[in-house]
Each structure stands twice: as structure tokens, then as C-alpha cells.
N, C-alpha and C positions, 0 to 999 in steps of 0.2 A: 702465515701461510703454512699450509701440510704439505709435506711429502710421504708416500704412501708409498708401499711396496719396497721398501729399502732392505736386502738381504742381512737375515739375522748375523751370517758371517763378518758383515761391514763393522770395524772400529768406530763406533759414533760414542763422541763423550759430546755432554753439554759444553757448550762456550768455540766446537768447532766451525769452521769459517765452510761456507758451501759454496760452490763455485760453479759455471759452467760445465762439463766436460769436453764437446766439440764433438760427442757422437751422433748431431742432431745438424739439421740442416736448417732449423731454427734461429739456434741460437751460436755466436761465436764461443771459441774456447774461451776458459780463464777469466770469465765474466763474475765479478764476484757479487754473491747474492744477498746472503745473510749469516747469522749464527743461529747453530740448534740453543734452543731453550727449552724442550724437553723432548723427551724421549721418551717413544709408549712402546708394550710388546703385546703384539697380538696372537693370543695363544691359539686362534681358529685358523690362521695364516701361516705360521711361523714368520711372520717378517715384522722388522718395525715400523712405525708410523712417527716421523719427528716434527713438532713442529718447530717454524724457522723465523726469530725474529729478523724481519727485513733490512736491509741498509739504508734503502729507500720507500720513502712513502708513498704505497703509489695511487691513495687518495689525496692527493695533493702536487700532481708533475706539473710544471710548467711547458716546460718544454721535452721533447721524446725523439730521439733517431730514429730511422727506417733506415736501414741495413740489407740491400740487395747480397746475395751471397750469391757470386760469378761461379762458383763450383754446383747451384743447387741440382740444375737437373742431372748432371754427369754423377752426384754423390746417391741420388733417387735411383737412377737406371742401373748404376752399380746394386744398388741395395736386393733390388727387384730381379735382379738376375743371380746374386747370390742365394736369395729364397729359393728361387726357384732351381736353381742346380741344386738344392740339401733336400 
């Protein structure tokens, strides 16, 4: 897996652990992902591009959660209202 757009400011060493954050209404916090296995720098972007060897395989799930999140529309309405007040 890539992750793309990652701020050149950001500490990323190879072998570190990626995890959730919880600033998404997707996904819960603390979710743990995978480890970077390398590390690109895109000098047209100034940002990095890492890619992320996975924990799970997710050509191969047997089984998968569905995760209703009780805060979604209240965390959406807030979101949409703070755009729109900046």
C-alpha cells in the first residue's frame, strides 16, 4: 500500500508503525496499519510518498467488521460548518 501526500516536515524512518489517526469518520483511532518499507521524496510536490508494508493481508480476509460510528453525522455537520465559517 502507498500513502501519498505525507508532509516533508513529518519524521518518517523505515520500520515505523502507521496507525489510524481518528481525524476521519471512517476509520476509528489507533487502528494499527502497517510499517513504512520505503520512503520516496517527490521533488515536483515537496512531500513524501511511503510505501506501507501491511499487517494484514487483505487479499486473503476471511472474516471483516462493519463499524457503525454513533458520532458520524454530528462529526460531518461539525466539519461542514467549520469550512464554512473559515
Amino acid at each position: 500500500m502507498q500513502l501519498t501526500d505525507i508532509p516533508r516536515l513529518a519524521s518518517i524512518r523505515i520500520g515505523d508503525t502507521i496507525v489510524t489517526g481518528g481525524q476521519s469518520v471512517i476509520f476509528p483511532e489507533n487502528i494499527n496499519i502497517g510499517t513504512v518499507s520505503k520512503r520516496y521524496y517527490e521533488n515536483e510536490t515537496n512531500y513524501y510518498k511511503i510505501d506501507v508494508k501491511l499487517f494484514n493481508d487483505m487479499t486473503n480476509l476471511g472474516h471483516v467488521y462493519i463499524i457503525k460510528s454513533k458520532n458520524r453525522d454530528e462529526i460531518i455537520n461539525l466539519e461542514k460548518k467549520k469550512e464554512k465559517d473559515e
